[in-house]
Backbone as a ProteinNet text record, in pm:
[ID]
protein_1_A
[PRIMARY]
XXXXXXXXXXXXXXXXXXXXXXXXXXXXXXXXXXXXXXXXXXXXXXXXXXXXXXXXXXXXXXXXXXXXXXXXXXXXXXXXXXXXXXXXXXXXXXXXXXXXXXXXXXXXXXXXXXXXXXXXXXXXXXXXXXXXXXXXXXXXXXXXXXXXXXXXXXXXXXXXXXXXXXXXXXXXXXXXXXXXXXXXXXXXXXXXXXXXXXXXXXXXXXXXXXXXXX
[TERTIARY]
-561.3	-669.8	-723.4	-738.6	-780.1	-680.2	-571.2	-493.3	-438.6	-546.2	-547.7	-615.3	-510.9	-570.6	-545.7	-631	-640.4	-596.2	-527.2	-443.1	-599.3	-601.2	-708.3	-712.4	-564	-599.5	-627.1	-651.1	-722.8	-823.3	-858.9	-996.5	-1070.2	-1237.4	-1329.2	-1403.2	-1397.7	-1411	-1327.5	-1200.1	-1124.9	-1121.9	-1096	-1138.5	-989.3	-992.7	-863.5	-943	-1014.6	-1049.4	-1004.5	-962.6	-922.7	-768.3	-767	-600	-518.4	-440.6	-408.8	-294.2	-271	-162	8.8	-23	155	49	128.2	95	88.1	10.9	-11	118.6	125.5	259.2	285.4	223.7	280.3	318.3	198.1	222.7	364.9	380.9	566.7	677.2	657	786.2	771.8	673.6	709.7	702.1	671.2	667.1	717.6	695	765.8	900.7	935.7	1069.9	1229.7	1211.2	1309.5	1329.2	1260.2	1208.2	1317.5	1336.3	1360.9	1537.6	1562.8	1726.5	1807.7	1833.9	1908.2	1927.3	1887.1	1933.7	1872.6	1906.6	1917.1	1709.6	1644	1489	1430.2	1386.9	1316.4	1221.5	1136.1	1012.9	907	976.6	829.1	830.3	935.1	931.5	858.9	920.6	867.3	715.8	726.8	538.9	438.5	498.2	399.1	452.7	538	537.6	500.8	433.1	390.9	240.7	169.3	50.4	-19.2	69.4	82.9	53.8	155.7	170.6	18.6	-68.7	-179.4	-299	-264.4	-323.4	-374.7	-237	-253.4	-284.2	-282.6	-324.3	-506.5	-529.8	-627.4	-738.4	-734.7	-777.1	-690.4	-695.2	-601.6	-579.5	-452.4	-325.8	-185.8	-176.4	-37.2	6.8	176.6	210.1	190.9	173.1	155.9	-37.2	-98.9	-224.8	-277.3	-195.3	-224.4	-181.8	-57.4	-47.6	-164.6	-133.5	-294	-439.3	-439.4	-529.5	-555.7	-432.6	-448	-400.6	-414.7	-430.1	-306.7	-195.1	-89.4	-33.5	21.6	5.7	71.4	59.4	111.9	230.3	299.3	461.9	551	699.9	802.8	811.4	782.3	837	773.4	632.5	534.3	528.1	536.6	496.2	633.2	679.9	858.4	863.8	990.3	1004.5	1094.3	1086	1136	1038.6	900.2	853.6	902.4	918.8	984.5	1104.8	1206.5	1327.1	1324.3	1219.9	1232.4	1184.1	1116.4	1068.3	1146.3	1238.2	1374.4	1457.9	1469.2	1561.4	1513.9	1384.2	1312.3	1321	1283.7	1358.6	1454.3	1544.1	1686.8	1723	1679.6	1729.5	1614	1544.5	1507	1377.2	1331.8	1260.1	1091.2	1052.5	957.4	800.3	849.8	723.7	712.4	799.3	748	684.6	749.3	677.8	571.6	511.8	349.9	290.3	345.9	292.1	276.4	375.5	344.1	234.8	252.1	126.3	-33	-49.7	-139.5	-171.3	-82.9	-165.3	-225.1	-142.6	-183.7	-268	-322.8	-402.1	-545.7	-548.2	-673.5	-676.4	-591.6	-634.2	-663.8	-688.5	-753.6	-885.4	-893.9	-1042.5	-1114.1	-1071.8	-1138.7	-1220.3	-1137.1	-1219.2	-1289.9	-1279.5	-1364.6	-1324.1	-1312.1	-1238	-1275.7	-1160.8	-1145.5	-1156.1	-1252.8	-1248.1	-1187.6	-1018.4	-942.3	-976.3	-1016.6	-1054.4	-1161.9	-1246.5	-1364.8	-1270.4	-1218.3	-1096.6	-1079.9	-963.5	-873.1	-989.3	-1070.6	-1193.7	-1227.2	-1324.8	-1368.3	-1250.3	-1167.2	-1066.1	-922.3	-973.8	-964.4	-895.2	-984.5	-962.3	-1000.3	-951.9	-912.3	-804	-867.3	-756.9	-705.3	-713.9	-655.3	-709.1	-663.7	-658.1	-706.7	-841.2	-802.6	-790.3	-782.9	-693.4	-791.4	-894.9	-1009.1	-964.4	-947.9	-931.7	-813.9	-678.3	-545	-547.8	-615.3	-604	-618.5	-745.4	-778.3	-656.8	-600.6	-586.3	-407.5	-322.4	-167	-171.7	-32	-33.1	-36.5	-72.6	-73.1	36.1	133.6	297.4	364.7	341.1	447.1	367.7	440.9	389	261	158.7	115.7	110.2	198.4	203.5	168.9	114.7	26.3	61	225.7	315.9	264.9	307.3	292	179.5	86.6	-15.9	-118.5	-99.5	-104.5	-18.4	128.6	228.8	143.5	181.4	130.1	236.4	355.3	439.6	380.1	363.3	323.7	205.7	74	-17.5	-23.3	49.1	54.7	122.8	221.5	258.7	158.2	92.1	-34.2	-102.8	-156.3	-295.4	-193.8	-97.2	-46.3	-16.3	-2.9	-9.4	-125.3	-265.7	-345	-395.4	-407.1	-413.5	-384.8	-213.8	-192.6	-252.6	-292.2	-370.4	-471.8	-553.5	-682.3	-698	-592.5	-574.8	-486.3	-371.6	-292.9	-180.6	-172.7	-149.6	-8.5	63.3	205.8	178.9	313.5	276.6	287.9	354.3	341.2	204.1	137.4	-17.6	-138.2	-46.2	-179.3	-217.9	-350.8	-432.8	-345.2	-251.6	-233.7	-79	-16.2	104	246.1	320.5	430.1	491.2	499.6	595.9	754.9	835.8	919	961.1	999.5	997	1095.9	1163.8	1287.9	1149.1	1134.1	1041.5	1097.9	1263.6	1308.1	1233.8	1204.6	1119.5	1001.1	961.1	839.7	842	951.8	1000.7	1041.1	1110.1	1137.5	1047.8	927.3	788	734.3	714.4	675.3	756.7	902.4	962.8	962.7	967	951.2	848.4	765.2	598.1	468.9	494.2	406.7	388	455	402.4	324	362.4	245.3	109.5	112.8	-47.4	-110.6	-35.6	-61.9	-249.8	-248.9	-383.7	-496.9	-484.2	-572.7	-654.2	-512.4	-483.2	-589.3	-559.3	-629	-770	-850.4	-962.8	-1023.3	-980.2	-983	-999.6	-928.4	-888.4	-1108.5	-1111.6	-1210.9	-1311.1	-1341.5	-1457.1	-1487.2	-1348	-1329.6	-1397.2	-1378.8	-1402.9	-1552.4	-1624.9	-1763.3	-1877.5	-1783.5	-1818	-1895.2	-1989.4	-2032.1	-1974.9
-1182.9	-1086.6	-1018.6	-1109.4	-1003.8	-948	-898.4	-842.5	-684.5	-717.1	-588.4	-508.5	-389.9	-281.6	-129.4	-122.2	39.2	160.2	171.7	340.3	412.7	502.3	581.8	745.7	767.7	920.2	860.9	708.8	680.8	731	778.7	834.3	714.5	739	629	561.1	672.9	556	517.9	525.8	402.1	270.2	169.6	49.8	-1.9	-119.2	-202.2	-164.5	-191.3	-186.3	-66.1	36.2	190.2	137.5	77.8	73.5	7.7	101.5	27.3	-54.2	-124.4	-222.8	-137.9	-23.1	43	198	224	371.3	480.7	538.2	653.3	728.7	691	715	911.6	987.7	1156.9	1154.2	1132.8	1126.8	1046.7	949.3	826	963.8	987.7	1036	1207.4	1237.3	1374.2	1394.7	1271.4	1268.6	1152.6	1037.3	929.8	861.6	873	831.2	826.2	945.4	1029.7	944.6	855.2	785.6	648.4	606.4	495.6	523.1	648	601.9	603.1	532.6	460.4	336.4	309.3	128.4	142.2	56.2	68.3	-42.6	67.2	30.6	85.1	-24.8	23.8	92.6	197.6	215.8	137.7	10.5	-58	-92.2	-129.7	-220.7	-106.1	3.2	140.2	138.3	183.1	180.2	57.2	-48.3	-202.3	-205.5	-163.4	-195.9	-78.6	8.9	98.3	71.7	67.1	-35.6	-149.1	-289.7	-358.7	-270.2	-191.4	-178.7	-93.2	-47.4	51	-45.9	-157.6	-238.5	-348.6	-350.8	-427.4	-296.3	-173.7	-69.5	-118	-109.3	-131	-222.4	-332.4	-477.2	-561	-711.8	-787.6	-875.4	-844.6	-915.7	-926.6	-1062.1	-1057.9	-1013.1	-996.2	-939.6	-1004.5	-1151.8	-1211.6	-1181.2	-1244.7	-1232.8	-1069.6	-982.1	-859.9	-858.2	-934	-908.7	-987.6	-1082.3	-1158.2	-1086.3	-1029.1	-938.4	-792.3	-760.6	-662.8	-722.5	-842.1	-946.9	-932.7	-964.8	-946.3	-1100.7	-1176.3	-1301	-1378.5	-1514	-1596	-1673.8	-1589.9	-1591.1	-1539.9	-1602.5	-1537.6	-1425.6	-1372.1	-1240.9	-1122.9	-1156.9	-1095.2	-1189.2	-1255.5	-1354.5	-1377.7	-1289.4	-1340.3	-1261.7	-1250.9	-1255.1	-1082.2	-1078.1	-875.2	-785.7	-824.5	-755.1	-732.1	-815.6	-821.7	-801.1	-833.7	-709.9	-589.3	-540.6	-406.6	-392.6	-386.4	-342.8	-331	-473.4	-414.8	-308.8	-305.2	-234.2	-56.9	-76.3	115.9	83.1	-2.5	34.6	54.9	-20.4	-29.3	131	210.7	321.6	437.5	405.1	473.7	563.7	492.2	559.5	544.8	425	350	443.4	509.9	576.2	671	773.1	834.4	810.3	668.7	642.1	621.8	554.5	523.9	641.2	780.5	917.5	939.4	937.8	1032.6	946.3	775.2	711.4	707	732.1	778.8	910	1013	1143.7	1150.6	1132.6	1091.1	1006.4	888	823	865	986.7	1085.1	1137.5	1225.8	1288.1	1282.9	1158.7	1047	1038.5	992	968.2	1112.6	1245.4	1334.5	1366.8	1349	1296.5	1217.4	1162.9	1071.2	943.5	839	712.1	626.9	599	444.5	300.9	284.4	124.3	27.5	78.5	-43.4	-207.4	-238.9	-383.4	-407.1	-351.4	-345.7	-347.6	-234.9	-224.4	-365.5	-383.2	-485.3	-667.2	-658.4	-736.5	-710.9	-605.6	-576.7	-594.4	-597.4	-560.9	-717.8	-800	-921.1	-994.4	-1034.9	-1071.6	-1028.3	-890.7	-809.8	-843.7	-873.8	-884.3	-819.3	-688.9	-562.4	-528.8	-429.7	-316.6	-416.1	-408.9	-480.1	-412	-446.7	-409.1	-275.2	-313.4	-175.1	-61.6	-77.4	38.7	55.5	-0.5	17.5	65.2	68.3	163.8	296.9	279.2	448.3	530.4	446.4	549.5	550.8	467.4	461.4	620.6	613.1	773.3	715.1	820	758.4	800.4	839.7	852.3	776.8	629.7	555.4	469.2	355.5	312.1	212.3	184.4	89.4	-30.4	-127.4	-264.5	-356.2	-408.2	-513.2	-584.7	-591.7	-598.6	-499.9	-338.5	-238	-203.2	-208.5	-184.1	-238.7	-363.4	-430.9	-399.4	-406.8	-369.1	-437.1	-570.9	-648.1	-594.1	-581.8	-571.2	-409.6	-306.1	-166.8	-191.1	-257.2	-260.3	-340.2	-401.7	-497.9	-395.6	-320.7	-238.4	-140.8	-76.1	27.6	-43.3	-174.8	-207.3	-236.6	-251.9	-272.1	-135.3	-57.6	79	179	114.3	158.3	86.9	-36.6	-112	-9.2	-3.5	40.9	113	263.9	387.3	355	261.2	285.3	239.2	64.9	12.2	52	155.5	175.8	44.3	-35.5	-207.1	-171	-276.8	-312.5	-359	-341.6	-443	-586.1	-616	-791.3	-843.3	-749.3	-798.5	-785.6	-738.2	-704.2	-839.4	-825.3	-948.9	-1010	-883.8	-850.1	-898.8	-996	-989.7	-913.9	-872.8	-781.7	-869.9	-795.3	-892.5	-903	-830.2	-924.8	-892.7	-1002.8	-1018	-895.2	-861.7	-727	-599.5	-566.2	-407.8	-297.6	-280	-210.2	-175.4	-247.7	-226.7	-128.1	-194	-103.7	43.8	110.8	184.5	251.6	180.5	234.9	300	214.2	261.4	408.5	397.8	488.8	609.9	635.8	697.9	743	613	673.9	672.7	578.8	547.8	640.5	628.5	687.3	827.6	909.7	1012.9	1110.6	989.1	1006.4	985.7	888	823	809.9	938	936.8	993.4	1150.8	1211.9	1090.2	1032.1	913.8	785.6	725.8	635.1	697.2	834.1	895.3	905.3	927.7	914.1	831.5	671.2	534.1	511.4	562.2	557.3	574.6	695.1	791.2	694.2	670.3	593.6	464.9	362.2	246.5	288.6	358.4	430.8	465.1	497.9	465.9	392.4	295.8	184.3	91.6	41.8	-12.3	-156.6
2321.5	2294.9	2421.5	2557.8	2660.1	2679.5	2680.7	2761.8	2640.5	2514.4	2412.2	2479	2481.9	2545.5	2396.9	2359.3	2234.9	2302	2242.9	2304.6	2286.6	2383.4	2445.6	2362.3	2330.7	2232.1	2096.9	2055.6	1903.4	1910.1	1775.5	1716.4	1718.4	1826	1848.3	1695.6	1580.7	1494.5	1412.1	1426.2	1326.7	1402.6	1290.3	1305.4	1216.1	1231	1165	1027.3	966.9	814.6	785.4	814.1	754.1	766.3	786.2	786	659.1	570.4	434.8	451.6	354.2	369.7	402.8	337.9	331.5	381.7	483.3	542.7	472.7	479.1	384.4	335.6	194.5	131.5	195.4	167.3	205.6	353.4	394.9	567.6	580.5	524.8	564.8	526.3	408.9	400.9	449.5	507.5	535.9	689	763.1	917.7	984.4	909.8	992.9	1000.9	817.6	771.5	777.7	895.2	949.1	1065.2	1136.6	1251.9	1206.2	1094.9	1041.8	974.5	1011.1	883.2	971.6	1107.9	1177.2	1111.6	1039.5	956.1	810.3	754.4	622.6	592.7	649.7	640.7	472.3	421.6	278	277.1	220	209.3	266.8	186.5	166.8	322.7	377.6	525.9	572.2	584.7	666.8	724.5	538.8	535.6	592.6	559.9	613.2	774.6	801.2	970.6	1073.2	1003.3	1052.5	1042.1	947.4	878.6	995.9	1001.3	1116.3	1234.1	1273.5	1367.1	1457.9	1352.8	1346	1363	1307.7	1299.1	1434.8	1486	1629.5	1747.5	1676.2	1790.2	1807.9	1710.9	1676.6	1738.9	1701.3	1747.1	1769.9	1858.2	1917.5	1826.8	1774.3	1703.1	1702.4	1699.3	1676.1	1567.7	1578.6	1428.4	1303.2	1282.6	1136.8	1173.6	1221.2	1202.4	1169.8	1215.1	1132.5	1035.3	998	860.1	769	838	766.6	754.3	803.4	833.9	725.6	691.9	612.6	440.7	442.8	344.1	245	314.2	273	202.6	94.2	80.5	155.9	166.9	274.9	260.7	231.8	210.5	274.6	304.8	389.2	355	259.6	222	336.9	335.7	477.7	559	570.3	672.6	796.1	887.1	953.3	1009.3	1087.8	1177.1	1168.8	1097.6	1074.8	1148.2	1189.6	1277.1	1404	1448.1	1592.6	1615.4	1466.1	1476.7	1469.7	1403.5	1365.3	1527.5	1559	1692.7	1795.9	1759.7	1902.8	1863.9	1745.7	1725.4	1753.7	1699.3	1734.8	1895.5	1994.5	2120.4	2161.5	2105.6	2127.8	2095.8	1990	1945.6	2063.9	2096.6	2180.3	2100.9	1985.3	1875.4	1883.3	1937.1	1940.5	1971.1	2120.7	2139	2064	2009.1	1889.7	1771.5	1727.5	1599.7	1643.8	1750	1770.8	1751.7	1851.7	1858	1729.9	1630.6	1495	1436.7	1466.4	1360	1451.8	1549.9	1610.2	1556.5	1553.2	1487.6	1355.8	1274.2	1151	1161.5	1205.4	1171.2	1206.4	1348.9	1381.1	1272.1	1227.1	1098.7	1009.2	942	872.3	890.8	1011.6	1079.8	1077.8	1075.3	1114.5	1011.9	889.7	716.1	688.6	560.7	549.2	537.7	657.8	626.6	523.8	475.4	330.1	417.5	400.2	437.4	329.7	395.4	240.2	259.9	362.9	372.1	287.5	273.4	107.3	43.4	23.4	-138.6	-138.4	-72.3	-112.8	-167.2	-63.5	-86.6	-243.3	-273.5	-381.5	-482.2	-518.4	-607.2	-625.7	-503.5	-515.2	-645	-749.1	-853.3	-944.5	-936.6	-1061.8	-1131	-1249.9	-1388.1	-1440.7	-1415.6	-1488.4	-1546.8	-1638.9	-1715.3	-1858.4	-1916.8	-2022.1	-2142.1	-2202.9	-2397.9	-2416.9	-2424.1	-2519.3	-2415.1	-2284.9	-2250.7	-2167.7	-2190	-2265.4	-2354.9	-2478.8	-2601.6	-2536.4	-2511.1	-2476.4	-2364.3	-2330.5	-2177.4	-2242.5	-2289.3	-2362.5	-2451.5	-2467.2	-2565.2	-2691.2	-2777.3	-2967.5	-2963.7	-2953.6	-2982.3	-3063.3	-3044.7	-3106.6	-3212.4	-3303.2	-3424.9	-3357.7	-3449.5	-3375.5	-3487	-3432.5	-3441	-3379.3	-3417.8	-3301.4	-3177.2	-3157.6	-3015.1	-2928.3	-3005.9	-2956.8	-2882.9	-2928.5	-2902.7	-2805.7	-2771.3	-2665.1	-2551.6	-2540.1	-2431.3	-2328.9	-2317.9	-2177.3	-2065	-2113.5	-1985	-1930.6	-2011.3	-1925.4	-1920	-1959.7	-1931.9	-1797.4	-1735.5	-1604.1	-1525	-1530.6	-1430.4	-1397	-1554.5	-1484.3	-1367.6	-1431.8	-1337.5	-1227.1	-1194.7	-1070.8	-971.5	-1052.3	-982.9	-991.6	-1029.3	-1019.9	-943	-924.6	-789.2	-683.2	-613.8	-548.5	-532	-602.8	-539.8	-497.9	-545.8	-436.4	-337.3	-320.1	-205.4	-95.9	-128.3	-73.4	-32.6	-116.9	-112.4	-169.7	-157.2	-177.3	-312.2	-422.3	-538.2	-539.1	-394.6	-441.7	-402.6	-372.3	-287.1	-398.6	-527.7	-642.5	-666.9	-717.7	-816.3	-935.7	-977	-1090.9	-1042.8	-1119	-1131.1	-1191.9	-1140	-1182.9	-1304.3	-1410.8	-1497.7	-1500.5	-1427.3	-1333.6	-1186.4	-1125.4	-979	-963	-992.4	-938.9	-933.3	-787.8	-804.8	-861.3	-858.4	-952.7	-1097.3	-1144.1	-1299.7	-1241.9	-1153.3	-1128.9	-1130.9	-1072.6	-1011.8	-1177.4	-1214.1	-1339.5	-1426.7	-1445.3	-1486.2	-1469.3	-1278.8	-1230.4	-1255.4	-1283.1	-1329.2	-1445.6	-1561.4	-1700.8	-1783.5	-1762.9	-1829	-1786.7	-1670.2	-1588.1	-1618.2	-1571.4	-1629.4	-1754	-1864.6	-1983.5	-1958	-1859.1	-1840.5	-1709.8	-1676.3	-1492.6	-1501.4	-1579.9	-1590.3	-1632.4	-1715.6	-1754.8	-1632.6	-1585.9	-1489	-1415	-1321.9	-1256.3	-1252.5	-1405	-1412.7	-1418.4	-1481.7	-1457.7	-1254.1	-1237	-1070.4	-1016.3	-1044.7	-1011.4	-1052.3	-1163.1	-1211.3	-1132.2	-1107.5	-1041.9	-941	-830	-714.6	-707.4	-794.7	-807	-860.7	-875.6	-944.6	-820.2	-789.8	-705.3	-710.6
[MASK]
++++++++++++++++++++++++++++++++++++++++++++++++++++++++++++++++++++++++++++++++++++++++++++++++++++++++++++++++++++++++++++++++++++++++++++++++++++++++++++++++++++++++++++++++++++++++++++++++++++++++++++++++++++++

């Protein structure tokens, strides 16, 4: 910790709490991502080691205690030693000080708005249970029959609240309250592809309300 020194062109008020778990999804893929397809890097790694990495700009951390930090669960899956590969390897490629440059800019430009203190989020939103039934009715399309399976849909009702999670936390889905109903994120993905868009406008206003919800 003494020997943390904060890059000097950071904006004086961000703080580690503005910092979301997965990097601001538009900003990744329209400025940083390009930084990353020297190796076969996922999204998700992208976004969370860029996250981290904003994170130890920030205040003095190592790489798991930032991950700990941006309350990621305490599992190999976050918890290893891929930080410190990925890192040789953006030196090794000669990539490194740029990515800091681009996540330093972006992250002023953040600050110049109005910062999200996702560390509340993720706090506040803790042990959230989801989405429950009465208003699953409301927000699902009347499209299809309703039978009492139907109409419930625990499995799309768990992916919403998991991706309505995400938007406000900017959080990974294995980091929801809310469990995925199955471990392959593929499904998820699938969702977001084929479910989703019926009930994106809805979700959204659910989103909004949550958001002023004290």
């Amino acid at each position: 910790p003494c020997a943390h020194r904060r890059p000097e062109d950071l904006d004086r008020h961000l703080e580690a709490r503005h910092v979301p778990q997965l990097f601001w999804a538009q900003e990744y893929e329209r400025d940083i991502a390009e930084v990353f397809d020297f190796d076969d890097f996922s999204r998700w790694h992208g976004r969370r080691f860029c996250s981290v990495l904003l994170a130890r700009m920030l205040t003095p951390l190592g790489w798991h205690d930032a991950v700990r930090y941006l309350d990621f669960p305490e599992t190999a899956a976050f918890i290893n030693d891929g930080y410190n590969t990925t890192f040789a390897k953006l030196r090794t490629k000669g990539r490194f000080e740029e990515l800091a440059a681009r996540i330093k800019r972006i992250a002023n430009q953040h600050a110049a708005g109005e910062l999200v203190d996702y560390k509340q989020r993720r706090t506040l939103l803790s042990d959230w249970s989801g989405i429950d039934l009465d208003c699953w009715h409301l927000l699902r399309p009347h499209d299809r029959p309703q039978d009492p399976y139907q109409r419930f849909e625990p499995s799309r009702r768990a992916h919403a609240s998991v991706w309505l999670w995400c938007q406000i936390t900017s959080g990974h889905e294995r980091a929801a309250p809310i469990p995925l109903p199955n471990h392959n994120l593929a499904h998820h993905t699938y969702f977001i592809r084929d479910t989703l868009p019926a009930l994106r406008e809805r979700l959204e206003i659910l989103e909004a309300l949550m958001l002023r919800t004290p």
